[in-house]
N, C-alpha and C positions, 0 to 999 in steps of 0.2 A: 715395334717388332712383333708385337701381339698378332696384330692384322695382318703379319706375312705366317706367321704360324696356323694360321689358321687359314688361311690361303692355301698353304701345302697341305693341311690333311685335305682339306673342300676337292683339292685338285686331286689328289691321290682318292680319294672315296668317289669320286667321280669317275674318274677313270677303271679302278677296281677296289669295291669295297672289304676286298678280302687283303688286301696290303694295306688296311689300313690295322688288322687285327694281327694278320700271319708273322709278324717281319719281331714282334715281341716274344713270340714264345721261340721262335727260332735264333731271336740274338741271346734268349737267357739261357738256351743249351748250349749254341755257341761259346758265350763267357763262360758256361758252366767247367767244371773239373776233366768231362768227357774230353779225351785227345781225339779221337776221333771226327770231331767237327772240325779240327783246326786246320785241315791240311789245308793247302794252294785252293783250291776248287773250291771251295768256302768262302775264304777269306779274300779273296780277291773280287768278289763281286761288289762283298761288302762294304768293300774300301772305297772301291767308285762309286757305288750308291750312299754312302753317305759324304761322300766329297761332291755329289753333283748337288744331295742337298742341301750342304750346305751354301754352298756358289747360291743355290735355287733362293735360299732364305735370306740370305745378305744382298741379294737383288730383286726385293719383291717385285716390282715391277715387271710387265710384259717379258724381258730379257731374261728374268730369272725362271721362265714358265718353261722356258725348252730344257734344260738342267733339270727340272723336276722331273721331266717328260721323259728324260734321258736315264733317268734314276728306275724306273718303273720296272726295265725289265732286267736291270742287275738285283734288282729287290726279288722278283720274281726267281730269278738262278740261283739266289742265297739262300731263298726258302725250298726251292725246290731240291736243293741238296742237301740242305737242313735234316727236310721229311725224306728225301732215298737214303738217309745215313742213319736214320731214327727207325726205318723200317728194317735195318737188318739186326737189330734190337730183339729181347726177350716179349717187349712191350710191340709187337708187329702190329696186334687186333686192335689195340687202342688206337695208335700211332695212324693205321690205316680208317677206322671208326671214324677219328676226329679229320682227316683230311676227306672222306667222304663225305663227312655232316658240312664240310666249308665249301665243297667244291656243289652241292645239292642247294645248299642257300644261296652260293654266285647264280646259279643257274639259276633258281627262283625270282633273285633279283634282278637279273636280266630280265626275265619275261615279263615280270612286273613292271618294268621301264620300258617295252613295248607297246605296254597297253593303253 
């Protein structure tokens, strides 16, 4: 099962290297104390992104690559409300600092895989 773990980061850093970083610091505010993260809009994306991956991981094979594929943009929704819940925060200049230094490295990283 090592080699299907490792499958799914390869596939996810592939596809966008920023959900292979974002999806940690947004699940441990998530579990954190904060109620604020918890509502429907959160957690619900959550649930299917980590239910597609685990579908994705218990079928490494070909079959389990659309499940992961399908995981990507609930990962994407969970973090992205994550960080609009985090910005109406004390901490906005940070919150907003670190999501521009992530979204300036994607881009960097993109253009670098053009080249």
């Amino acid at each position: 099962m090592s080699a299907a773990y490792r499958e799914v980061l390869a596939v996810m850093g592939q596809n966008s290297p920023a959900l292979v970083f974002s999806p940690f610091p947004s699940l441990w505010r998530h579990i954190s104390l904060w109620p604020r993260a918890h509502y429907f809009g959160n957690t619900a994306p959550l649930l299917v992104a980590i239910f597609c991956l685990i579908i994705g991981v218990a079928t490494p094979h070909y079959q389990g690559l659309g499940f992961q594929l399908i995981a990507i943009p609930f990962l994407f929704v969970f973090v992205a409300g994550v960080c609009a819940d985090l910005l109406e925060t004390k901490q906005r200049t940070l919150v907003m600092a670190c999501t521009f230094g992530l979204l300036l490295a994607y881009a960097c990283w993109s253009v670098v895989e053009l080249a």
